[in-house]
C-alpha positions as MATLAB code, in Angstrom:
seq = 'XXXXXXXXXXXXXXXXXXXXXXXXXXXXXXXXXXXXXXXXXXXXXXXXXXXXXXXXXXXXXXXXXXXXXXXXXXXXXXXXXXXXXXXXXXXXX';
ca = [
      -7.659    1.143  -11.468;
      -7.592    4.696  -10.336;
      -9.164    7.588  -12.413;
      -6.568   10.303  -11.300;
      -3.122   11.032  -13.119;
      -0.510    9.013  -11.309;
       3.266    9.136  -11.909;
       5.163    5.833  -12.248;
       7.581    4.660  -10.081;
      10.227    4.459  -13.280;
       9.379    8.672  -14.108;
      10.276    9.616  -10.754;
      12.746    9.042   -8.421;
      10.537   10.610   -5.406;
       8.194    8.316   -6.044;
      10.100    5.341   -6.433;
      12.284    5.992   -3.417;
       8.706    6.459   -1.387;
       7.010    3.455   -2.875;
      10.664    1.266   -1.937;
      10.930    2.708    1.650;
       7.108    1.837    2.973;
       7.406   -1.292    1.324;
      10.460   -1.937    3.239;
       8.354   -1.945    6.574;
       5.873   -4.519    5.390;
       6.168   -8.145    6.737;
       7.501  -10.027    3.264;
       4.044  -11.577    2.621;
       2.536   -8.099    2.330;
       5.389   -6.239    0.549;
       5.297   -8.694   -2.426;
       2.228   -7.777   -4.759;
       0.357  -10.929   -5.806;
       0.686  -11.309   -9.770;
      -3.057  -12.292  -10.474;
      -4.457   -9.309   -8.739;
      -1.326   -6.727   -9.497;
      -1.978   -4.249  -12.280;
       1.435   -2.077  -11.566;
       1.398    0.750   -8.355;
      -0.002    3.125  -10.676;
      -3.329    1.846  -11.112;
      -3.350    0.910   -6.919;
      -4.733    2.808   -3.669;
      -0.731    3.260   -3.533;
      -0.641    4.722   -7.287;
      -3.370    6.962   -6.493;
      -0.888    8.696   -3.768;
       1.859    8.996   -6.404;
       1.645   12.823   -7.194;
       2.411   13.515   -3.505;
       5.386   10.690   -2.555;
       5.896   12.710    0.838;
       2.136   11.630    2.108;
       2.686    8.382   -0.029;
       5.154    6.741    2.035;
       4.125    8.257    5.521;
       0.354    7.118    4.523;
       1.541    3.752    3.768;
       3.879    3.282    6.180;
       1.542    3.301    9.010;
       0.345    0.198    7.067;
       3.543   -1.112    7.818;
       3.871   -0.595   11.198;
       0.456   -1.484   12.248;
       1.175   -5.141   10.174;
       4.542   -5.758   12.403;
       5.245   -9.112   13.213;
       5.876   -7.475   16.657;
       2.410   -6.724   17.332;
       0.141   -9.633   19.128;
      -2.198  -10.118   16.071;
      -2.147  -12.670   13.417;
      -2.606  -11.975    9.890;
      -6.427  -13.381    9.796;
      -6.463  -10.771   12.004;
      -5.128   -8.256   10.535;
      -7.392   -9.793    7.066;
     -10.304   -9.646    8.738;
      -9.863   -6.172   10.375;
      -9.122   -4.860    6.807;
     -11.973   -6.636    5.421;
     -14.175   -4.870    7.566;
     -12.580   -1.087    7.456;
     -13.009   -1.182    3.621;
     -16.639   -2.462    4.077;
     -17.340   -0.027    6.578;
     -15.800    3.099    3.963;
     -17.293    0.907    0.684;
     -13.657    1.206   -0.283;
     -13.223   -1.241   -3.553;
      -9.706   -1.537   -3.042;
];
């Protein structure tokens, strides 16, 4: 959960529209959120970027494009390279 104010995606249209478009460039197992672990975007990494919905979507939309389908690595890869880049920055999330 983050400790910050966030905004949810229901008070603000900025936000929602952000928080709609990155998702949009996820491959469809990423974009849907997994209902044990979910808590709502405002208590995510993606929640935490909800006072700023500009750097929210073009923060999480790099996500997106470095998950594409397109790209020659598998999604154990892409697991295990995340694994290790929140390791590396002790990032909980």
């Amino acid at each position: 959960m983050t400790w910050i104010k966030t905004v949810r995606m229901e008070e603000d249209a900025n936000v929602k529209k952000a928080i709609e478009d990155e998702r949009k460039l996820y491959p469809e197992e990423y974009a849907t959120p997994v209902a044990a672990v979910f808590a709502g975007v405002e208590a995510s990494i993606v929640g935490s970027h909800s006072l700023f919905p500009d750097v929210l979507f073009h923060a999480f939309s790099t996500f997106g494009a470095l998950m594409s389908p397109e790209l020659p690595l598998k999604r154990h890869q892409h697991e295990m390279i995340a694994t290790m880049v929140s390791v590396t920055n002790r990032c909980h999330y």
